[in-house]
N, C-alpha and C positions, 0 to 999 in steps of 0.2 A: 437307088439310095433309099433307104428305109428310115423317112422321115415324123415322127408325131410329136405329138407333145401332148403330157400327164402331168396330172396333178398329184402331189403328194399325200394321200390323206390314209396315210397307214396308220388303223388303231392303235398299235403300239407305240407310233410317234407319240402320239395325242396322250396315251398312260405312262409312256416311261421315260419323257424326252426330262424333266426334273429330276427325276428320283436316280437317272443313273448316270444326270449330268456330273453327280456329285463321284461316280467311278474314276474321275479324272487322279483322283491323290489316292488309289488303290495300288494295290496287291502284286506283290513279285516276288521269286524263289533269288538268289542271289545268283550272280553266274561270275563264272574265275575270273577276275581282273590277273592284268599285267601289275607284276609285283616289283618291274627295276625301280633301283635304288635312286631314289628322287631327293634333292634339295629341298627345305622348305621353302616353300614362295615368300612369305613373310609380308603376306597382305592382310592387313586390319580385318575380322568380318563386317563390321559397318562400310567400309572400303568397297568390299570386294561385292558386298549387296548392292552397292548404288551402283558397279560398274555392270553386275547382271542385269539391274532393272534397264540398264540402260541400251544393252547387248542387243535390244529387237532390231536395233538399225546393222550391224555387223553379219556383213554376207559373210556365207558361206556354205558347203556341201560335203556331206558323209553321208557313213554309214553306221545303222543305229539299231540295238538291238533293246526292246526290253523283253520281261519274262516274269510273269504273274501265277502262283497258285492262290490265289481269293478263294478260288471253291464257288462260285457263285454256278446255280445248274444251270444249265441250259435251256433259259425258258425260255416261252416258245416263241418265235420269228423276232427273237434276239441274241441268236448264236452268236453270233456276228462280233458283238455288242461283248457279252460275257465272254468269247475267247480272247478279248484285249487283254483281260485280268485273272485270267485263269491257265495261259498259254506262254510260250516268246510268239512274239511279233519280230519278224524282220521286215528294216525299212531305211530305204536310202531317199534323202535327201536332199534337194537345193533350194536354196535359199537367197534371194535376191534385196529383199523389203518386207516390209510386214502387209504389202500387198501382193507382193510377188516372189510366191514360191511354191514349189512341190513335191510332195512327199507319196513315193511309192512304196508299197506294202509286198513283200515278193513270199509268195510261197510253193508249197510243192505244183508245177505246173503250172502257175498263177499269177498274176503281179496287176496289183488294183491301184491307179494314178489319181492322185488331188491333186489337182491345181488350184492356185489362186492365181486373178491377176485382178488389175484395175476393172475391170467391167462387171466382172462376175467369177462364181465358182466352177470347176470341171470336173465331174469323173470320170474314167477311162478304165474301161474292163477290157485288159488285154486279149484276154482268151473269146470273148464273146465278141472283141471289133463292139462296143456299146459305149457312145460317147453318150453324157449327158450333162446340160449346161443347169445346173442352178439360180435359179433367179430371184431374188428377195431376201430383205432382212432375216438371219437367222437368230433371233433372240434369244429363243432355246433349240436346242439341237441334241438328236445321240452323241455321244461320244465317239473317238474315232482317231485311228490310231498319228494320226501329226500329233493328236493334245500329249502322247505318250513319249515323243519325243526331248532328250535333257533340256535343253533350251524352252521351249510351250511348260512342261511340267514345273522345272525352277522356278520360274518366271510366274506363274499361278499360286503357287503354293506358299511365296515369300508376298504375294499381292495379300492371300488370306490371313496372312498371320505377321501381319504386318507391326502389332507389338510384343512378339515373343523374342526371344533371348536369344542372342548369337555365340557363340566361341567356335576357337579354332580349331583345324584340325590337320593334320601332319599333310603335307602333300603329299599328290600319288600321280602317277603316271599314267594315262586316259590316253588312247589311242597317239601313243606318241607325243604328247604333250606334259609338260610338268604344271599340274593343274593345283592351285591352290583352294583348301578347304574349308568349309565352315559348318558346325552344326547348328540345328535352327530346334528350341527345346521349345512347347508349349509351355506357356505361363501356368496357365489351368491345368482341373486331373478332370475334365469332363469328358477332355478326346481321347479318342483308344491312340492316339499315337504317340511315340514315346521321342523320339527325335526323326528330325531328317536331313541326313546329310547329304552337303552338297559339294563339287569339286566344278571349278570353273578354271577355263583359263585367265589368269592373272593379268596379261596383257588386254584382250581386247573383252572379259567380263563374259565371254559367253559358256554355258554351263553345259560338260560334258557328260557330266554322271552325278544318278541323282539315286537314294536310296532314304527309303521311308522303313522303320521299325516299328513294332507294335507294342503296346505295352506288354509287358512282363514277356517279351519273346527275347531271346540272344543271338539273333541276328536278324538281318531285312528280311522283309514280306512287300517289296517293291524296287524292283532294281532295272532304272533303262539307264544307258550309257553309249556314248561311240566308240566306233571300233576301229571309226577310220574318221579325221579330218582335215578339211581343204579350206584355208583360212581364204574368202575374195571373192569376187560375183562369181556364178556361173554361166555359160552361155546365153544367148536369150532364146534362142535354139530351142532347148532343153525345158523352157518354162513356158515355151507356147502349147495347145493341146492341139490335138492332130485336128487336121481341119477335115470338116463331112466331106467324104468323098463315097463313092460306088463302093460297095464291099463294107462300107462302117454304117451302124445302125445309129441315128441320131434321136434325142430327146430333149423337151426343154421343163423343166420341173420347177413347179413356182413353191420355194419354202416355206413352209404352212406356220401361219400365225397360230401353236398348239393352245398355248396360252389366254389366248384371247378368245378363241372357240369355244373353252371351258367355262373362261367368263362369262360370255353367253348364255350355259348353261345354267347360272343362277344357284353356282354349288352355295355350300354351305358357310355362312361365316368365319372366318379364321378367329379363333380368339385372341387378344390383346396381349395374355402370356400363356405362356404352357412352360409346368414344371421349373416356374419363377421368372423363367427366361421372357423379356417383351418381341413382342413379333417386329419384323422391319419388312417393307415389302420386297420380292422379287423381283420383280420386273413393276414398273410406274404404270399405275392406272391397271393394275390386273390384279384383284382380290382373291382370286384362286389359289394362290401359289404366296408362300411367306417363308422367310429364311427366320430362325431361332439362335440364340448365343450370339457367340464372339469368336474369331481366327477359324483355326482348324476344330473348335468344340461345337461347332454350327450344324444346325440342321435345319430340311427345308422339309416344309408340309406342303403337300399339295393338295385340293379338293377335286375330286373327282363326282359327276354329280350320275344319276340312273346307272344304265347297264354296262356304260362302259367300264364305272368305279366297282361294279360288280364284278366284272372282266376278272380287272387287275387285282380284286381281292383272291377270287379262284385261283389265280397263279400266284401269289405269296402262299396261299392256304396249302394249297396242294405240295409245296417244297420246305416250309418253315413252320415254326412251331409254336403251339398255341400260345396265347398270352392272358390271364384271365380277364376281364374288364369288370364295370358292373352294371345295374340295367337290363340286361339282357344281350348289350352289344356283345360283338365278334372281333377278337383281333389275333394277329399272327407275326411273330419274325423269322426273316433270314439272319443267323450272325455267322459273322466269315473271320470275328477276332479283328478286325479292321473298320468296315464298310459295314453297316448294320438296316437292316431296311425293316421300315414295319408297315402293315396296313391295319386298319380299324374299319370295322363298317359297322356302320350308325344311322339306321332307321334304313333310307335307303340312300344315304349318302356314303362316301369310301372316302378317307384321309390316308394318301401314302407318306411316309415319314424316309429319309435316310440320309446320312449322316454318319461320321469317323466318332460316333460318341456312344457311350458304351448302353449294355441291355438295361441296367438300372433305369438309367434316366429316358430310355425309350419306354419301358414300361409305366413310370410316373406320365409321362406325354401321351401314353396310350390311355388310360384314365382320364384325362383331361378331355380327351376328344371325343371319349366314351359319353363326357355329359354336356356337348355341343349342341343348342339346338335348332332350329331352323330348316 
């Protein structure tokens, strides 16, 4: 048995565990729903929100497709990462507790297992026999495809925009289910998104299909949904991970505190507002990292300090497109019409910016950071 244990300290964690935690309310091409002819449910959307928010305790197990053109490239040792939002994802499902469940990812020849349970997290590479146990608080984290799941995604996105405006919307039929509707409209024009609808089952609140629009597009640019569900626990079988035996390679991987290691580093101050908006922190006690705005018009700065912030600027520079600053500073964006990222590099410090808010106001924030000093 091919026993070790590593530590996770992949540069890229440490650069882009912020900037593309924020992938999570991204990008999808729309794919054919089932069109039979559905009753309307005729639940309230204030109704129908509290019984979503409430939906984390309701077991259950499917099957779950989403499908993303974001367009974001393929940078580098985060394919991974950009083919959540750029790709379909297929992924089945069970669900026990909001401690115990798991979500496999299946592709051509492939099927990549998370677990959660009480003790700790699991991955499972089928094809490689590579079990590995995760250990420690994950504060910030890549993305990954359970958050892309209707239930994780709903459940986020009504958490962030928690004072926008509800109305309803005609029921539809979701993997056999007559799912009742709601749209969820930003207050503000700051976020590139223009609504996002959501379809949950009526009875027990859990959200089968979920679909985000962009501004001035005519139809979704993010669409995940089930295609199959099983309302009640599933086995326990089914949610324990395979236990190390002869033939499976095991690991134990301690979750790297990305955040706090930056802190460390002594990056640069966050200013108190950028482009009017006041900063509120990220994560308590970690000056590195600040969220900007309100609901879905938020964006998160991160400070990145020497060569790794250098890194990270090389990879926006080389794929996205200049942004003038002044001083002398260097800044660059990706925009995807969605999901917008920028980085600024100033002196020799690097600010990554990204956020559902549009090139304007990333450009006023890119100026702001241009005349940062410290």
């Amino acid at each position: 048995m091919d026993i070790g244990r590593t530590v996770v300290t992949a540069q890229g964690m440490r650069r882009w565990a912020v900037v593309l935690g924020l992938v999570l309310v991204l990008a999808a091409v729309p794919v054919v729903v089932n069109v039979w002819p559905v009753r309307a449910a005729g639940v309230d959307p204030a109704d129908l929100r509290s019984r979503i928010a409430a939906s984390g305790i309701q077991a259950h197990q499917g099957y779950a497709q989403s499908a993303g053109l974001l367009g974001l490239p393929a940078l580098p040792n985060l394919t991974q990462v950009t083919a959540l939002v750029s790709g379909t994802t297929e992924m089945r499902t069970w669900y026990a507790a909001p401690d115990r469940w798991r979500v496999d990812v299946l592709g051509e020849g492939t099927e990549h297992g998370l677990y959660q349970t009480p003790e700790a997290q699991f991955t499972w590479d089928f094809g490689d026999n590579q079990l590995t146990r995760i250990e420690g608080a994950q504060p910030v984290r890549l993305p990954r495809a359970a958050d892309l799941t209707p239930p994780a995604l709903a459940r986020q996105v009504l958490s962030a925009a928690a004072g926008d405006s509800l109305t309803p919307l005609d029921a539809k039929r979701v993997a056999g289910v007559e799912a009742a509707g709601m749209r969820l409209t930003p207050a503000g024009t700051g976020t590139t998104v223009a609504h996002v609808d959501i379809w949950a089952d009526p009875e027990h609140g859990l959200p089968l299909q979920v679909e985000v629009t962009a501004r001035g597009g005519a139809r979704p640019v993010f669409v995940t949904r089930f295609l199959e569900i099983r309302f009640g626990a599933p086995d326990a079988g089914v949610l324990t991970p395979p236990a190390p035996r002869p033939g499976i390679g095991y690991s134990v991987a301690e979750a790297p505190d990305a955040l706090s290691a930056l802190n460390r580093g002594q990056p640069a101050p966050l200013p108190a507002t950028l482009a009017g908006l006041p900063r509120r922190d990220a994560v308590a006690g970690v000056s590195a990292a600040g969220v900007y705005g309100a609901g879905l018009a938020s964006f998160v700065v991160l400070a990145l300090p020497g060569r790794s912030g250098g890194r990270a600027f090389r990879q926006i520079t080389t794929y996205g497109l200049e942004v003038p600053v002044p001083d002398g500073n260097e800044a660059a964006v990706i925009e995807t019409g969605l999901l917008n990222v920028l980085a600024v590099r100033n002196r020799n410090r690097t600010f990554l910016v990204a956020g559902l808010v549009g090139p304007d106001l990333l450009r006023r924030v890119a100026t702001g950071l241009a005349g940062v000093n410290g």
